[in-house]
ZAMARGU-4260 file (C-alpha; in steps of 0.2 Angstrom, whole numbers, plus 5000, padded with zeros to 4 digits):
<rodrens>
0) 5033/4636/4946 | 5036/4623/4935 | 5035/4611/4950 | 5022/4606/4967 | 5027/4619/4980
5) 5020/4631/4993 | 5015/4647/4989 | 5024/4661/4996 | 5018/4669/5013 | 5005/4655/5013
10) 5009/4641/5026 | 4999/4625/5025 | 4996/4613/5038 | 4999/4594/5033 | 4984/4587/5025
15) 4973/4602/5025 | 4982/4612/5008 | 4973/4617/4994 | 4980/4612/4976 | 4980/4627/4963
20) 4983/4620/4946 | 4988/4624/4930 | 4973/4624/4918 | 4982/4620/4903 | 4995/4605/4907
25) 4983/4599/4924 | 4999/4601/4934 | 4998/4606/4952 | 5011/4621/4953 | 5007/4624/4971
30) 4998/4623/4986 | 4990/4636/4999 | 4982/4635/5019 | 4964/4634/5020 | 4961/4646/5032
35) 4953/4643/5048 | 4936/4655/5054 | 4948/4657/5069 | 4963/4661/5058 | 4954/4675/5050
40) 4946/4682/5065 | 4967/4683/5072 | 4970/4690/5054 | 4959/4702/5055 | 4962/4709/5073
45) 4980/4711/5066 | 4972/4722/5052 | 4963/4733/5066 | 4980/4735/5076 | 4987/4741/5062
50) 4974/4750/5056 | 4975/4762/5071 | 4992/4770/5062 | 4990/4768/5045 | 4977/4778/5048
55) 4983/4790/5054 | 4995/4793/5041 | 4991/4807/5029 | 4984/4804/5011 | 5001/4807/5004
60) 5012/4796/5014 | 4999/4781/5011 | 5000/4783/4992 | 5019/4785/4992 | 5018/4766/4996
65) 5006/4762/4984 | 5016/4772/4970 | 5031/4762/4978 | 5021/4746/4974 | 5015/4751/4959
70) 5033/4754/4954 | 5041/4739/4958 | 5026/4731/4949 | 5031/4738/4934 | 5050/4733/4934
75) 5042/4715/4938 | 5031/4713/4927 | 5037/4700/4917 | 5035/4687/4935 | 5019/4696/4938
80) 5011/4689/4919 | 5018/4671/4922 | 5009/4669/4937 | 4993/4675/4933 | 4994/4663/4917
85) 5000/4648/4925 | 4984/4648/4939 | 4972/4655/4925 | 4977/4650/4910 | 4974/4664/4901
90) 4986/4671/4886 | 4999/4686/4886 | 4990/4699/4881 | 4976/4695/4893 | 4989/4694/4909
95) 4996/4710/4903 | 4979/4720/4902 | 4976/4714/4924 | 4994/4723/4924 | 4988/4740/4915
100) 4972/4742/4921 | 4979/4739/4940 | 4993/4754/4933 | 4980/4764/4927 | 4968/4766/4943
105) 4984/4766/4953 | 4989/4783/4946 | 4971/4792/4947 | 4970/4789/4963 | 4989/4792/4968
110) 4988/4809/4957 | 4969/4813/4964 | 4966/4805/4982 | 4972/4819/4990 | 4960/4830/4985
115) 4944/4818/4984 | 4948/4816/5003 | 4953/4831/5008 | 4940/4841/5020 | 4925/4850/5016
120) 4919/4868/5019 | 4899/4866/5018 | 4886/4878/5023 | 4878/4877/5041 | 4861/4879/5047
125) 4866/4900/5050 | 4878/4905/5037 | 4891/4918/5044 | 4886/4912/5064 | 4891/4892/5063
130) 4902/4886/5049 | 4901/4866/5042 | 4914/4854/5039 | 4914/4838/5030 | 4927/4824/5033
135) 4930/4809/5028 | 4933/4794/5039 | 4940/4775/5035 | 4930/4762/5041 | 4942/4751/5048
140) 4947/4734/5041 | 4942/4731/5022 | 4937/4715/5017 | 4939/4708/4998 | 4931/4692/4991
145) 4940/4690/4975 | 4934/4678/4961 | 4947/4668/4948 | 4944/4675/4932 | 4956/4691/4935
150) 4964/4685/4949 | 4976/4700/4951 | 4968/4714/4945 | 4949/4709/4956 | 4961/4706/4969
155) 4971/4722/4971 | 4961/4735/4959 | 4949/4739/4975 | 4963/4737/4989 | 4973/4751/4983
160) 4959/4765/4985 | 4954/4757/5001 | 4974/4758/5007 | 4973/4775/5003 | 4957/4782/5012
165) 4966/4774/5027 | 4959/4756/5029 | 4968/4740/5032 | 4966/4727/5019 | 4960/4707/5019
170) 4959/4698/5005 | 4952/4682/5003 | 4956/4676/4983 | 4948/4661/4974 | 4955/4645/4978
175) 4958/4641/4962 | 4969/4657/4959 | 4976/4661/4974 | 4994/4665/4968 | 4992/4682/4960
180) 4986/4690/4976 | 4999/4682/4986 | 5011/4688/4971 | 5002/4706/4975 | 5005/4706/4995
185) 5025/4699/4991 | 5026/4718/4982 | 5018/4725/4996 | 5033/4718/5008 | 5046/4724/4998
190) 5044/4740/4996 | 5039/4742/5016 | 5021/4742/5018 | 5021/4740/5037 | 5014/4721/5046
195) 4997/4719/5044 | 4990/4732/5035 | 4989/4722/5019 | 4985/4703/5022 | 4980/4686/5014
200) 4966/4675/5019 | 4967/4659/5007 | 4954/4647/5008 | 4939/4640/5002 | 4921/4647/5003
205) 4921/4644/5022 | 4935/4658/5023 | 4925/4670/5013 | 4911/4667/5024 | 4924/4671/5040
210) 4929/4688/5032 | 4911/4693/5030 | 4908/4692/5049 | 4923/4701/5056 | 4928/4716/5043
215) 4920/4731/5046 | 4915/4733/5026 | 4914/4719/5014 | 4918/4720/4992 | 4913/4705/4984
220) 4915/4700/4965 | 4908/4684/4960 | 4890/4677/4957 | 4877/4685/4960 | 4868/4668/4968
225) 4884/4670/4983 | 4882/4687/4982 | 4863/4688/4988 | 4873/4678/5002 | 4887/4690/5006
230) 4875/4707/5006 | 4861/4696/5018 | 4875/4694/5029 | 4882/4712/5028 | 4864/4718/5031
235) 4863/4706/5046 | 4878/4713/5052 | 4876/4733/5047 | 4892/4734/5038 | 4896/4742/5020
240) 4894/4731/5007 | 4900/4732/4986 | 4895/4718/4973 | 4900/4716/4959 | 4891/4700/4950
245) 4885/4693/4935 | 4881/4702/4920 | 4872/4698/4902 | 4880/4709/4892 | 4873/4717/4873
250) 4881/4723/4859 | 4868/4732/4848 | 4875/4735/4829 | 4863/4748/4819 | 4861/4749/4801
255) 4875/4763/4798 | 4887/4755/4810 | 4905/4753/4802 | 4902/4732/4800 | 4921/4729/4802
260) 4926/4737/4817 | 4908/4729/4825 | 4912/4712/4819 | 4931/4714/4825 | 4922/4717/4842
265) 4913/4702/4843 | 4930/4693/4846 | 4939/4706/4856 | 4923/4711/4866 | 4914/4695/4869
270) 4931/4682/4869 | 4944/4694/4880 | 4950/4679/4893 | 4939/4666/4883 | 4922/4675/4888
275) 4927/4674/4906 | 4923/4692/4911 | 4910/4700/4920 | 4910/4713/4905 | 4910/4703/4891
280) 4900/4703/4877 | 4887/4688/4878 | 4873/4694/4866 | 4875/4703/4849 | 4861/4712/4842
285) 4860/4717/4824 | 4847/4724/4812 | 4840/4714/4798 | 4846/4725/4784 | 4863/4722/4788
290) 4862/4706/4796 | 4869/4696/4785 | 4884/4703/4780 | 4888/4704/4797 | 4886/4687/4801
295) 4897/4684/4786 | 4911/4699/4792 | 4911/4687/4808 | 4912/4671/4800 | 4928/4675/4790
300) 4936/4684/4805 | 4932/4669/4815 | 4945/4658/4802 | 4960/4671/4806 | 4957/4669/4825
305) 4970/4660/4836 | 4968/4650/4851 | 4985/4643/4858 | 4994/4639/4873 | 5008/4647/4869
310) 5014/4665/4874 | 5015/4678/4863 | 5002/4693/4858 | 5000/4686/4843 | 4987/4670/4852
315) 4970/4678/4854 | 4962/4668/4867 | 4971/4656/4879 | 4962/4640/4891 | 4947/4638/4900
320) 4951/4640/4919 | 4940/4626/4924 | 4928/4612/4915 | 4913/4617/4923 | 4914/4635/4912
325) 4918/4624/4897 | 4905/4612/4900 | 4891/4625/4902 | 4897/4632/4887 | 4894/4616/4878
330) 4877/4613/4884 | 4873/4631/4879 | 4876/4630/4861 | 4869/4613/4861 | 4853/4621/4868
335) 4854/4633/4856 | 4856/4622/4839 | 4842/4609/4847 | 4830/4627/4846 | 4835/4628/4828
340) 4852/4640/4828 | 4864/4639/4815 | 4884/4636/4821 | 4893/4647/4809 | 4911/4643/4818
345) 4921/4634/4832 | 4911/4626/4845 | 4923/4612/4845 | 4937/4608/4863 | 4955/4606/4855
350) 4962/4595/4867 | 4976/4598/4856 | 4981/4611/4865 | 4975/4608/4882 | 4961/4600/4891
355) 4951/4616/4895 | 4954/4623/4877 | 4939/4627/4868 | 4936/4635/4847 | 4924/4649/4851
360) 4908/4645/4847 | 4899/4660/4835 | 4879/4655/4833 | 4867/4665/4819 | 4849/4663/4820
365) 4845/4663/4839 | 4833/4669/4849 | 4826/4672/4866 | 4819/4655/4867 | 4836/4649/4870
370) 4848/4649/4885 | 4862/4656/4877 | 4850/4673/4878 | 4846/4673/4892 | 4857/4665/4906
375) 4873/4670/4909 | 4887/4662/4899 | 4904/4665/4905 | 4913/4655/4892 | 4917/4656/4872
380) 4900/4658/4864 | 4895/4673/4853 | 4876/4670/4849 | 4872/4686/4835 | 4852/4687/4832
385) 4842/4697/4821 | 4832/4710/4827 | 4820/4723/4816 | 4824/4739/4824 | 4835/4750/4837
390) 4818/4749/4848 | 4816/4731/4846 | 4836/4730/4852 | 4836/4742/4868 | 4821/4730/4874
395) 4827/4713/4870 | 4844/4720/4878 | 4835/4726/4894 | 4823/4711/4895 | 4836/4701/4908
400) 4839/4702/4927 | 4857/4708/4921 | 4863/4725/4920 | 4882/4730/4919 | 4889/4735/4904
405) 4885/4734/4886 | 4890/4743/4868 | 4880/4750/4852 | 4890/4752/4837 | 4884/4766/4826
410) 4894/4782/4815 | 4878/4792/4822 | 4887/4795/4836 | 4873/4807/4844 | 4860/4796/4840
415) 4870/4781/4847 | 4874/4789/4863 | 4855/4794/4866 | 4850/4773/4863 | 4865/4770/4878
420) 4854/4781/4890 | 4839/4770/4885 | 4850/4753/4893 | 4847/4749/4909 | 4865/4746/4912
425) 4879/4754/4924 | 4890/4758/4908 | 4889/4757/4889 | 4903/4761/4875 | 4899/4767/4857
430) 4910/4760/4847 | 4920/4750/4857 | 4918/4739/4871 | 4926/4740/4893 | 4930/4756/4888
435) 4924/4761/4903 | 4933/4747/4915 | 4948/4753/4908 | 4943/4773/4913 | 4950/4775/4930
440) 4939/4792/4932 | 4922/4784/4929 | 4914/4773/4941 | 4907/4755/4937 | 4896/4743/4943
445) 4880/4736/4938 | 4861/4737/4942 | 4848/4726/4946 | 4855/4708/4948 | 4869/4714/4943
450) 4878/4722/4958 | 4880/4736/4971 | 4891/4751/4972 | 4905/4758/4960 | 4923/4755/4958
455) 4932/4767/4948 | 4930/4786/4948 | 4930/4798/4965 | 4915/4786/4968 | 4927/4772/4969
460) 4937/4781/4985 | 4922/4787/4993 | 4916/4770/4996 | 4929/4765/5006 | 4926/4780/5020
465) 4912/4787/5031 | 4907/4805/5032 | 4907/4815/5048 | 4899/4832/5048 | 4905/4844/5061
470) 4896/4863/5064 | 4905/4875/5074 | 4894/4887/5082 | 4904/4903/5084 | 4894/4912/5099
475) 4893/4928/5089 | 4878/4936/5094 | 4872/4921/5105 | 4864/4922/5122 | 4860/4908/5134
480) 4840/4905/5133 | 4829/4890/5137 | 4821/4894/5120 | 4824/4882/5106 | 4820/4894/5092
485) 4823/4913/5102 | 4818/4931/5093 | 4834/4932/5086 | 4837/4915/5078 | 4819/4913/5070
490) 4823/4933/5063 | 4837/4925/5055 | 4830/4910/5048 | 4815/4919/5042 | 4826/4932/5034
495) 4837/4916/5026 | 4822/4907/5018 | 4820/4921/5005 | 4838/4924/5002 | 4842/4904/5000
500) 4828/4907/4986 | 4840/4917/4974 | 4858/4913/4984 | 4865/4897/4979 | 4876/4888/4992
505) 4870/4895/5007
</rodrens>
C-alpha cells in the first residue's frame, strides 16, 4: 500500500476515517471506519446468529477451516509480512516470527482440540448407580481487544482456539495497526469461513469500550491501567475475562553463566521489535564477580548491532511505532544518567533512518532509584545493574507490581531452574528468553499486575468454553421415598467413605 487508500472489508464514512500510518516514512497507507457503539452491538448479534451453527459443528469440521486458513497463510506469507511492517514498522525477521508463532499454536490446537474438548467420564456421587459426564460448552460471542505491537499475531493467536471450542469471533485491533487483522479476516473469507463468524470492529478506544458490553467473554492485551478498566466492566457485567498487560521483565545472569550467549540475549531478548513486547527483557541482573565482563561482552556486541529500515534478516531491530514509546524512552535514560548511570552505547534517535528510529540505549551502573527499574519501558533500553548474590537477584526481580516472564542464565541447570520457581512470574526460560511464548503446549500469562488467565497450552482452549456436568442416575436399586438420605443410600455412602480412602477415582 504504497498510496492513501481504504482498507479492505473496512468501510469508512466520509469524515469519520481513521488514518493508520507508516511509522518509518509518516505516510498515511490507509484508512479504516470508526466504529459506532450501535455498529458493534449489530456486529455482534451477527456473531450470535451465526454462532448458533458454528457451534454446532463438530471440533473437526471447525479446525478444517482453521487449518485451511492456516494454509493459505502460509503460501501468503510474503503479503502477510509487508503488512504488518508498513503499519508497525517493525523489521523482517520480527514480522516473520507474528507468522510462526500464529503457525505454531495453529497446529497444537488443530492436532489436539479434539481431544481437550472431547467429553468426560467422571465419577458421581454413587459409583456403579449414577454415572458423570463432563462437557464443554462455548460461550457464545468472543470478544478481542487487541494492542499494536503484534498486530497480527495478538490479534489472531487467541481467535483461533476460541473458533475451535465453538465461539464466534469479534475483534477490535488497535487503531494504529488495524491492517494486519483485517489482512487475518480477508484469509478467513477465502478459504470459506461462513458470514459472521469471524468479524472486524475497527475503531478507537470507544469501540473497545462497545465490545466489552455486548460479547459474552472478553481477552484484552494492553496496559494494565485500561485493563483494570475492561475487567471492572466484565465483573460489572459477569462475563469471562483474559488480560494480558504489562510486564517488567528480569534477566538474572549468575557467576557460572556462559557470558556470551547472556550477553547475546540482552539484544535478542530485551530489543525483539525495539523493546516493544510484553515479554521483553527490561531489567538485567548480573553478579558482581562477573559484572564487568559482561558489561563489556555487551558493549562490544552493541558496535555489531543493526538498526535499518530496510528488509532483510540481516537488520536487527527496525522503528519505533509511535513517538510517545520513543519519547519515554528518552526520559527513561535521561532519568537514569541524572541518578548517576553510565551510558555505555546508543541512546541516540537516527532520524537517518526514519523519525521513530532509535540506537538502543544499554546503561551500567543503575539502580532501583531509577525509573528505568522500575516502571515499565516498552522501548530500546537495556539498563544492566550489579547485584551481590542469586538471593539479592530473585528479590530485586520480584520487588515490582509486574510478573509475566523473565530468564536466568546459569550452566547449573538444576540450580537455575530451582531460582525460576523462586520468581514470582507466570513463566521463566533458562538460558534463553520467550521460550515459552513460542511453546504452544504451555500456558502463559502473568500475575499480579500483570494479567489474568493463560493463553497457550490445553489452558488456552479451556478458556474459551464453560463446563456442564450431567449425572445420570440409573434407577438400579432405587425405590421412590420421601427420604432424602434412605437406609440404602446412607449404607452405601457409609460403605464408600472407607473405600474412597484407598480407591483413587471413585
Amino acid at each position: 500500500m504504497s498510496s492513501t487508500k481504504q482498507a479492505k472489508g473496512a468501510p469508512v464514512a466520509e469524515g469519520d476515517g481513521i488514518a493508520v500510518t507508516n511509522p518509518v516514512t509518516g505516510e498515511v497507507i490507509a484508512t479504516v471506519a470508526n466504529t459506532s457503539r450501535e455498529d458493534v452491538a449489530a456486529a455482534v448479534e451477527r456473531a450470535r446468529e451465526a454462532q448458533r451453527i458454528w457451534g454446532e459443528l463438530t471440533v473437526y469440521e471447525r479446525t478444517r477451516y482453521v487449518r485451511r486458513w492456516g494454509d493459505l497463510l502460509w503460501q501468503d506469507r510474503d503479503n502477510a509480512i509487508c503488512t504488518i511492517r508498513q503499519e508497525t514498522g517493525k523489521n523482517d525477521s520480527g514480522a516473520l516470527a507474528e507468522i510462526l508463532l500464529v503457525d505454531s499454536s495453529l497446529n497444537y490446537y488443530v492436532q489436539h482440540a479434539e481431544r481437550l474438548l472431547s467429553p468426560q467420564n467422571r465419577p458421581a456421587a454413587i459409583p456403579a448407580i449414577m454415572r458423570g459426564r463432563l462437557y464443554y460448552k462455548p460461550y457464545g460471542v468472543a470478544g478481542f481487544i487487541s494492542p499494536w505491537n503484534y498486530p497480527f499475531l495478538l490479534a489472531v493467536t487467541d481467535a483461533i482456539p476460541a473458533l475451535i471450542a465453538g465461539n464466534t469471533v469479534v475483534i477490535k485491533p488497535s487503531d494504529i495497526t488495524p491492517l494486519s487483522a483485517l489482512y487475518a479476516a480477508d484469509l478467513f473469507q477465502r478459504v470459506g469461513l461462513p458470514p459472521d463468524v469471524l468479524q472486524i470492529v475497527t475503531g478507537d478506544g470507544e469501540t473497545g469500550a462497545a465490545l466489552v458490553d455486548y460479547v459474552d467473554t472478553i481477552s484484552f492485551t494492553g496496559s494494565t491501567a485500561v485493563g483494570r478498566k475492561v475487567a471492572a466492566r466484565a465483573g460489572e457485567r459477569l462475563i469471562p475475562c483474559s488480560l494480558e498487560l504489562g510486564g517488567k521483565d528480569a534477566m538474572i545472569v549468575l557467576a557460572d553463566a556462559d557470558l556470551d550467549l547472556a550477553a547475546a540475549t540482552v539484544f535478542t531478548g530485551g530489543l525483539e521489535n525495539a523493546g516493544q513486547a510484553c515479554v521483553s527483557i527490561e531489567r538485567v541482573y548480573v553478579e558482581a564477580p562477573i559484572y564487568d565482563r559482561f558489561v563489556e561482552r555487551v558493549r562490544v556486541l552493541s558496535v555489531d548491532f543493526n538498526v535499518g529500515n530496510h528488509g532483510g534478516l540481516d537488520v536487527h531491530m527496525g522503528s519505533l511505532n509511535n513517538l510517545r514509546e520513543l519519547e519515554r524512552a528518552e526520559t527513561f535514560v535521561q532519568d537514569a544518567l541524572d541518578k548517576g548511570a553510565q551510558l555505555i552505547a546508543g541512546g541516540q534517535r537516527r532520524p537517518d533512518l526514519g523519525p521513530l528510529f532509535y540506537e538502543p540505549a544499554i546503561l551500567a551502573n543503575v539502580n532501583h532509584e531509577m525509573r528505568v527499574m522500575n516502571e515499565e519501558t516498552f522501548g530500546p533500553v537495556m539498563p544492566i545493574m550489579k547485584v551481590t548474590d542469586a538471593a539479592e537477584a530473585v528479590r530485586l526481580a520480584n520487588a515490582s507490581e509486574y510478573g509475566l516472564s523473565g530468564a536466568i542464565y546459569s550452566r547449573n541447570l538444576d540450580r537455575a531452574e530451582q531460582l525460576a520457581r523462586s520468581l514470582n512470574t507466570g513463566d521463566v526460560t533458562v538460558n534463553r528468553t520467550n521460550a515459552v511464548a513460542g511453546s504452544p503446549a504451555l500456558p502463559w500469562g502473568g500475575q499480579k499486575h500483570s494479567g489474568l488467565g493463560r493463553r497457550g497450552g490445553p489452558e488456552g482452549l479451556l478458556r474459551f468454553v464453560s463446563t456442564q456436568s450431567i449425572v445420570v442416575d440409573t434407577m438400579v436399586g432405587s425405590k421412590p421415598s420421601l427420604i432424602p438420605l434412605d437406609p440404602l443410600t446412607l449404607g452405601l455412602l457409609k460403605g464408600l467413605h472407607w473405600v474412597r480412602r484407598f480407591v483413587p477415582f471413585i
